[in-house]
C-alpha positions in Angstrom: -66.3 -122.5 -6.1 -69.6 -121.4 -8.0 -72.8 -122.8 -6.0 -75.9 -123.5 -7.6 -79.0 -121.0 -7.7 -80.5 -124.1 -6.0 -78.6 -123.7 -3.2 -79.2 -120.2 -2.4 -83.2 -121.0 -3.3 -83.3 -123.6 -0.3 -81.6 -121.0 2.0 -84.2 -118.4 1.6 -86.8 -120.9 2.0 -84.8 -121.4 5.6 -84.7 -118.2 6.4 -88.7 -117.5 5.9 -88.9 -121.5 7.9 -86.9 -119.9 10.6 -89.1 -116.2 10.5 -91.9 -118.2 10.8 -91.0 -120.1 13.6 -89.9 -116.8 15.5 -93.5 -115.8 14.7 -95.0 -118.6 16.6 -93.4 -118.6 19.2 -94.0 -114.9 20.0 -97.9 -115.6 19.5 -97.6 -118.3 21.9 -98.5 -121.2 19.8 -98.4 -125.2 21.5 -95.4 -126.6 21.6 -95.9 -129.5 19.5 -96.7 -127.5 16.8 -93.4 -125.3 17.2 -91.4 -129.0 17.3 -92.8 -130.2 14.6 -91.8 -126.7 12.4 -87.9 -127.2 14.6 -87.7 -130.4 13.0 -88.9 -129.9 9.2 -86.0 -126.9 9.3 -83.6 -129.3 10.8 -84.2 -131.5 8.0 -84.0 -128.4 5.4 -80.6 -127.4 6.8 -79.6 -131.3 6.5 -81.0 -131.3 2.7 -78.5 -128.2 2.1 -75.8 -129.4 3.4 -76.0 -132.5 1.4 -76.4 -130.9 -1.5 -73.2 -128.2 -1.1 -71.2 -131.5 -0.1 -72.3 -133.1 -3.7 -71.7 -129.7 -5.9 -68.2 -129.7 -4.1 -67.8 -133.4 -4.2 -68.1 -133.5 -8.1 -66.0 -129.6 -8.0 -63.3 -131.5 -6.4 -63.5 -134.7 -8.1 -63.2 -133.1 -11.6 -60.1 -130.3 -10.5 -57.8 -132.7 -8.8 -59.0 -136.4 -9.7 -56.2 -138.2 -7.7 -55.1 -135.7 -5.8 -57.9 -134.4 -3.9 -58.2 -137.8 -1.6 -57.5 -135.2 2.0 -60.4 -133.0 0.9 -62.8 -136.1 -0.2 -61.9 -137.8 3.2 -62.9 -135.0 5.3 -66.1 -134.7 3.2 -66.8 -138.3 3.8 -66.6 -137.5 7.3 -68.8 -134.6 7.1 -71.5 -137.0 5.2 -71.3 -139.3 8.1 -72.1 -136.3 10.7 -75.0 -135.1 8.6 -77.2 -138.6 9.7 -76.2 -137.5 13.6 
């Protein structure tokens, strides 16, 4: 399967979230300030994965339109575990 350019855009934008979280906590920033970066990634990473399950999603819903029910199923699940 082909991802989007979008995709790989948001993970770079990860990475430098995660590199600049590194940073503060080796300069010794306040804590809050470090959570409050821990939880704008951890929404980031969320955003990503909802967005691979929706290119895949319509992937899978165009190859095998009856026939992909397994594969949706365990997506659906996937969907659910993303709000955890």
């Amino acid at each position: 399967m082909q991802y989007s350019q979008e995709i790989i855009n948001r993970l770079n934008r990860i990475e430098g979230q995660t590199r600049g979280i590194q940073k503060m906590i080796t300069e010794g920033r306040e804590c809050l300030d470090i959570v409050q970066q821990l939880k704008a990634l951890q929404s980031a990473a969320r955003s990503v994965s909802r967005e691979l399950v929706r290119q895949y999603l319509g992937e899978c819903l165009v190859r095998q339109p009856s026939g992909g029910d397994t594969d949706i199923n365990r997506l659906l699940a996937l969907i659910d575990q993303l709000e955890e």
